[in-house]
DORO-495705 format. One record per residue (C-alpha): residue in one letter; residue number from 1; chain; x, y, z. Coordinates in steps of 0.5 Angstrom, whole numbers, plus 2048, in hexadecimal, padded with zeros to 3 digits. Layout:
BEGIN
SITE  res    n  chain    X    Y    Z
SITE    A  NUM      A    X    Y    Z
...
// end
This chain:
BEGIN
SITE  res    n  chain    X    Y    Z
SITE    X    1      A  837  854  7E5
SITE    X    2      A  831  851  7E1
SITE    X    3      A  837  84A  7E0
SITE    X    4      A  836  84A  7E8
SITE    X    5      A  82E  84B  7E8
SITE    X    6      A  82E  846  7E3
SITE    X    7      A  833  841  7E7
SITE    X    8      A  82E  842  7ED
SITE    X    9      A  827  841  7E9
SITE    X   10      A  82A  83A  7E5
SITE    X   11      A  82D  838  7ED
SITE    X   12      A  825  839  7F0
SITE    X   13      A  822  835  7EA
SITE    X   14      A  828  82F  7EB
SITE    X   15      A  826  82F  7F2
SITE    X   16      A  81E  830  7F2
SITE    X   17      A  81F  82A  7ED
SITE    X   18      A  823  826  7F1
SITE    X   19      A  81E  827  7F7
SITE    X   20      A  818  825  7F3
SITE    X   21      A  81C  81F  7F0
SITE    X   22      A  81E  81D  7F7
SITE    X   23      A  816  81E  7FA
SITE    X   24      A  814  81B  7F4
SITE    X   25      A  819  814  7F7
SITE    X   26      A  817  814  7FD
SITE    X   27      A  810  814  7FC
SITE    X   28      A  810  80F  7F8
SITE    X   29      A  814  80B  7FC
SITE    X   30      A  80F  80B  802
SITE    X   31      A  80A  80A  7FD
SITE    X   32      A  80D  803  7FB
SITE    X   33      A  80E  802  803
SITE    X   34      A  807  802  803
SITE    X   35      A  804  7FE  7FE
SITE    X   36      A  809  7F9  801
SITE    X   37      A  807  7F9  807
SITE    X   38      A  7FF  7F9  805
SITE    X   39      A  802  7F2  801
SITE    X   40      A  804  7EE  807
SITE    X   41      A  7FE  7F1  80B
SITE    X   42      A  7F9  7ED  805
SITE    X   43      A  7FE  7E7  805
SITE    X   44      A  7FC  7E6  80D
SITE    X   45      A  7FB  7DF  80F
SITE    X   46      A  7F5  7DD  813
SITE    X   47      A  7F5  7DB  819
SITE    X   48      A  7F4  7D4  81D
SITE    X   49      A  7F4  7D2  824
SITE    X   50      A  7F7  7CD  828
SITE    X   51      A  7F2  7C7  829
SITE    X   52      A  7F7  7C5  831
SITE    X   53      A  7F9  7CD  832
SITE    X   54      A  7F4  7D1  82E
SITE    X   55      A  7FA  7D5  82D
SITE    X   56      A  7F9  7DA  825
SITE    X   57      A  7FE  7D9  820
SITE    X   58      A  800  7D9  819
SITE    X   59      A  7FC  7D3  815
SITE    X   60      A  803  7D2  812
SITE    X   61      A  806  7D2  818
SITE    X   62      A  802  7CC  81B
SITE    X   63      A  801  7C5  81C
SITE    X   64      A  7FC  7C2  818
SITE    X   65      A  7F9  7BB  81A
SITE    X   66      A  7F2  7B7  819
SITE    X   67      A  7EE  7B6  813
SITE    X   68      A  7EC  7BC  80E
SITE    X   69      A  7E6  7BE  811
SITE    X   70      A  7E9  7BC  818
SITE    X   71      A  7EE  7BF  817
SITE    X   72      A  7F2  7C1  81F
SITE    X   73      A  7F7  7C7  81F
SITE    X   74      A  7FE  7C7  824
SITE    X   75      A  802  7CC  826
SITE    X   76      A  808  7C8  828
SITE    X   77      A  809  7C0  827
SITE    X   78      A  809  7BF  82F
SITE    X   79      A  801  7C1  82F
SITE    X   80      A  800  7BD  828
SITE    X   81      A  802  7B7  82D
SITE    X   82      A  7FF  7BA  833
SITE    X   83      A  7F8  7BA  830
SITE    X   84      A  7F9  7B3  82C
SITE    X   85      A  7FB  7B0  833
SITE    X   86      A  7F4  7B4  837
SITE    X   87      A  7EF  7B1  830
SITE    X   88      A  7F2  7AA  832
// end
């Protein structure tokens, strides 16, 4: 009988242990999720609005024309004509 309640405690001890380790795992995971979505919010890029549309998007996304302290942001290639034909 004392062989049977041994078996049983050291079986609750692997199993609380288990269930501790895998809590443990999980939060750590959601841990990492977190830092890696604070990352790439801080690595937002900034803003710039179409000079022919006034459309917002990504710097690195648009078109750039003009001198550096006239610089001019385009949306697409058809709006950087369609602005250079109007300033003409």
């Amino acid at each position: 009988m004392s062989r049977v309640l041994l078996f049983i405690a050291i079986f609750v001890i692997v199993y609380l242990l288990f269930k501790y380790y895998r809590k443990q795992k999980i939060q750590d995971s959601d841990a990492e999720e977190k830092a890696a979505t604070t990352a790439k919010a801080k690595q937002a890029e900034d803003m710039v609005r179409c000079a022919q549309c006034s459309v917002h998007l990504p710097k690195g996304e648009s078109l750039v024309t003009g001198a550096a302290d006239k610089m001019k942001y385009f949306c697409s290639e058809a709006h950087r004509r369609a602005y250079s034909d109007q300033a003409q």
